[in-house]
N, C-alpha and C positions, 0 to 999 in steps of 0.2 A: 074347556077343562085343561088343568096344567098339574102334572105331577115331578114339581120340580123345589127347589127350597129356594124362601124367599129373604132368610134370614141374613142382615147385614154380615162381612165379612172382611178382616182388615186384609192388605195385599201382599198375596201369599208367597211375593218375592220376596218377603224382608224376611230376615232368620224365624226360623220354626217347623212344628209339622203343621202339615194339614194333610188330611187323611180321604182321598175317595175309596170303598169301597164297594166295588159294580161286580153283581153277579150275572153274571153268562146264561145262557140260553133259558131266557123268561120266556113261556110259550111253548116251551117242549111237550110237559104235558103237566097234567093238573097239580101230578106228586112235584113237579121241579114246581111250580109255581106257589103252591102251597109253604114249601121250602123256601125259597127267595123271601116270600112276604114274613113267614116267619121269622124267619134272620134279619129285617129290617125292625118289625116290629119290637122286637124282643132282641134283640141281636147288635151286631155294629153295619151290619147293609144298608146303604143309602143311597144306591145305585144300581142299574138293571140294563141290561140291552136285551130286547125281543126281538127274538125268530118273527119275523113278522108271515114264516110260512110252515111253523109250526102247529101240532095239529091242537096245542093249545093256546093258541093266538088267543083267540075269540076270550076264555075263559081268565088269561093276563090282564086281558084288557078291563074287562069287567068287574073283577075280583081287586085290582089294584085302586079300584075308585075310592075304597076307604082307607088307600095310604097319599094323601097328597104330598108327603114330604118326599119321598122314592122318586129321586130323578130317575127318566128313561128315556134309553139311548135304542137306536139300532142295530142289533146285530146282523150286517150284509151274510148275506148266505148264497155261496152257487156252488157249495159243497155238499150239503143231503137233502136228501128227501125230494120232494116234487118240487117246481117251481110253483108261482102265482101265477107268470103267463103261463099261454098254450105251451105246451114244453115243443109243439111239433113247429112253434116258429124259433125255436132257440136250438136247431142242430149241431152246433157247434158245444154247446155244453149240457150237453141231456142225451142221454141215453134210456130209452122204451121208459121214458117219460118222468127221468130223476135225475137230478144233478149225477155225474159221475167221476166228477176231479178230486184232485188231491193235490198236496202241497209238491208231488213228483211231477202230476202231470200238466198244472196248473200252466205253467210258462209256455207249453205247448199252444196254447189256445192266444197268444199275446198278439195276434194280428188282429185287421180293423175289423173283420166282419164277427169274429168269435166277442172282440170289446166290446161290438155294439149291441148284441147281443146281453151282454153282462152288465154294462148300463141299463140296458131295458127292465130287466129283472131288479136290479139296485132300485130304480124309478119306483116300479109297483110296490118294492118293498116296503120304502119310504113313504109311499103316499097312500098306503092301506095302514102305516101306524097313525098319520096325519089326520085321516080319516075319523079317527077316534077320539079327536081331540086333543092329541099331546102333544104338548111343545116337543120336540123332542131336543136333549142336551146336549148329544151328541152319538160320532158314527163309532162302531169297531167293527172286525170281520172273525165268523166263525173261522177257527185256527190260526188266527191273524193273519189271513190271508192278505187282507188289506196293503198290508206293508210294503206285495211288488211292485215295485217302482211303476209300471201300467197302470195299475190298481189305484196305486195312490192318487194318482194325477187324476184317475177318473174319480175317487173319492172327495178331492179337492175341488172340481168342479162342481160335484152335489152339494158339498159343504156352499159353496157361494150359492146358489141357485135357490136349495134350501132356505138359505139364511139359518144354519145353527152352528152353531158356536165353536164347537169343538171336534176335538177326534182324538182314538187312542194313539198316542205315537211318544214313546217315552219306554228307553234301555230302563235293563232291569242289572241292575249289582250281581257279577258272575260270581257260584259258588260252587264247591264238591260237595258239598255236602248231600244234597241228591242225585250224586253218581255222573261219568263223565258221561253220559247218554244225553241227562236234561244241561250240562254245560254247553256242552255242544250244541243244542238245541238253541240256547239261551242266545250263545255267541253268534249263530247266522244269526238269528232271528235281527240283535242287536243292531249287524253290520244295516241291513236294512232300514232299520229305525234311523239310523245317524243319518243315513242317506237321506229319509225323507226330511228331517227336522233341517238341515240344508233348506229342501223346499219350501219352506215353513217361515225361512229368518226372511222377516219383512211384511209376511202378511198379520191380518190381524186370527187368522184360525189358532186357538187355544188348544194347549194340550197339559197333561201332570208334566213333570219334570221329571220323576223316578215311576219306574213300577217295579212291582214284586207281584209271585203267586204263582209267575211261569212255571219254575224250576218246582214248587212247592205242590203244583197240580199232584193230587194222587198218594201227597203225602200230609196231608194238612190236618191237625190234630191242636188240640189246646194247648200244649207245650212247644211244637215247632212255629205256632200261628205266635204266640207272646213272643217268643226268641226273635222271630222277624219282626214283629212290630216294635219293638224294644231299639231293634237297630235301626230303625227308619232315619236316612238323612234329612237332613233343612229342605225345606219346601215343600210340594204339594206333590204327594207320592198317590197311587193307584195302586191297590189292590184287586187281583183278579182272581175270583172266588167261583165253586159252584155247587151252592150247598140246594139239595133238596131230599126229597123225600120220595123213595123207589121201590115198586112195588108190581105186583102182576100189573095192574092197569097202568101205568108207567111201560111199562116192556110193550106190551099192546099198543098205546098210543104213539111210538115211537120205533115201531115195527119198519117203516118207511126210511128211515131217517140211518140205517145202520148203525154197529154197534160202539157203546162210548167205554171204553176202559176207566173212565170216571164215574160210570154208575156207582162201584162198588165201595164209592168214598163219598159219595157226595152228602150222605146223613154225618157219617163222623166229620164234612166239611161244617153241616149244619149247625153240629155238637158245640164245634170249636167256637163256629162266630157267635153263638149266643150264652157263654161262657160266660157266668152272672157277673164276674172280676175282671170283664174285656173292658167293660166301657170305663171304670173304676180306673183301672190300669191310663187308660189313655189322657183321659183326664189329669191322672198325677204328672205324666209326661207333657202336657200339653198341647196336646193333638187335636186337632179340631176337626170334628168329622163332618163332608162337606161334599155336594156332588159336583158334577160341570158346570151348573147352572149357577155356580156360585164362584169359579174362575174369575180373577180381574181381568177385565179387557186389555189387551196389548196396548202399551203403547204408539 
């Protein structure tokens, strides 16, 4: 089974848009998944990365069989919830039995025995989506954690092993518009990206060129969502989205998992991407909507 698109594609290095749009945490729980698939089917979503240790894995996986176009990626996780492995052989990132890092204390853990550890988990993660059939299109990391430079290298490594294609690693256009809080955000984040795309020049692992959604987390609505897409530069841009549908059993299912200041937007993210004049819109721009799996291969 493959839930990727198979649809020819001219190369998206020569002037124009092209458009990924991948929503974040597939597998959360039923209401985000329900969400996701909706915004595909109905919507501009054509892309997904799953929790693959989310307490709705199981329900992604099953429920997405009747979107074969919905490329899906992996979302790395060793920031909530429980792991896959035994958490009592990963002491270095688990605490009474759940991830406990952050983007503060993450660098803390960068020696070999906490990495190896974090590859172990990466491993399981990857091969309980594989498990199921999916090609999978490519990697990102819950909070983009992905991006430190440790991280990457070890990401880079699964990318060959794997054999998939891509990964997220692609600066996002600095703006005020939502406050110097997520600029600043935007801007480390950046410095990281540039670093890794460095490691990048030569190999054939594929990435967008641009992203957005960073800065836009939190604020995403139909009028700010067209204003961004309106400005999208030449190339093959990424949007990062996280539209579902939240509700007591949603809160329940993600009890484990601490809490997302993105619950309280992710239906009016929903709202926005299936905005019956998105696809109309893109269309007149010429935007062509398109997952990883549709990337040209590198030179």
């Amino acid at each position: 089974m493959t839930h990727a698109h198979s649809s020819p594609l001219p190369d998206p290095r020569h002037p124009g848009h092209a458009l990924i749009v991948n929503a974040d945490d597939f597998g959360l729980s039923d209401g985000i998944n329900r969400g996701i698939l909706e915004s595909h089917r109905n919507g501009i979503v054509t892309s997904a990365t799953v929790l693959a240790n989310g307490p709705a894995f199981e329900h992604a996986m099953e429920s997405s069989r009747d979107c074969p176009g919905l490329g899906i990626g992996v979302h790395l996780n060793v920031l909530r919830g429980p792991p896959l492995l035994d958490a009592a052989t990963l002491p270095h990132i688990t605490r009474h039995g759940r991830f406990h890092l952050s983007w503060k204390t993450l660098p803390a853990t960068f020696h070999p025995r906490a990495l190896r550890e974090i590859e172990r988990e990466y491993r399981a993660q990857i091969e309980r989506v594989l498990s199921h059939g999916i090609r999978i299109t490519h990697l990102d990391g819950e909070k983009h954690h992905h991006q430190f430079p440790p991280l990457f290298r070890l990401v880079m490594r699964l990318l060959e092993n794997y054999r998939i294609a891509a990964v997220r690693c692609a600066p996002e256009p600095l703006t005020l518009q939502y406050g110097l809080t997520k600029t600043f955000q935007v801007s480390m984040l950046n410095l990281l990206i540039w670093n890794n795309l460095r490691r990048l020049h030569g190999r054939p692992v594929r990435c967008a060129d641009h992203q957005t959604g960073i800065a836009m987390t939190g604020h995403m609505n139909p009028i700010s969502l067209k204003n961004t897409l309106r400005a999208l530069p030449s190339g093959v841009n990424e949007l990062c989205c996280h539209p579902g549908q939240v509700d007591a059993a949603h809160r329940r299912q993600t009890a484990d998992f601490g809490s997302f200041y993105i619950d309280s937007t992710r239906e009016s993210e929903q709202k926005a991407l299936t905005a019956p004049s998105l696809r109309q819109m893109l269309h007149a721009m010429g935007t062509r909507l398109i997952t990883y799996a549709d990337l040209s291969p590198k030179e």
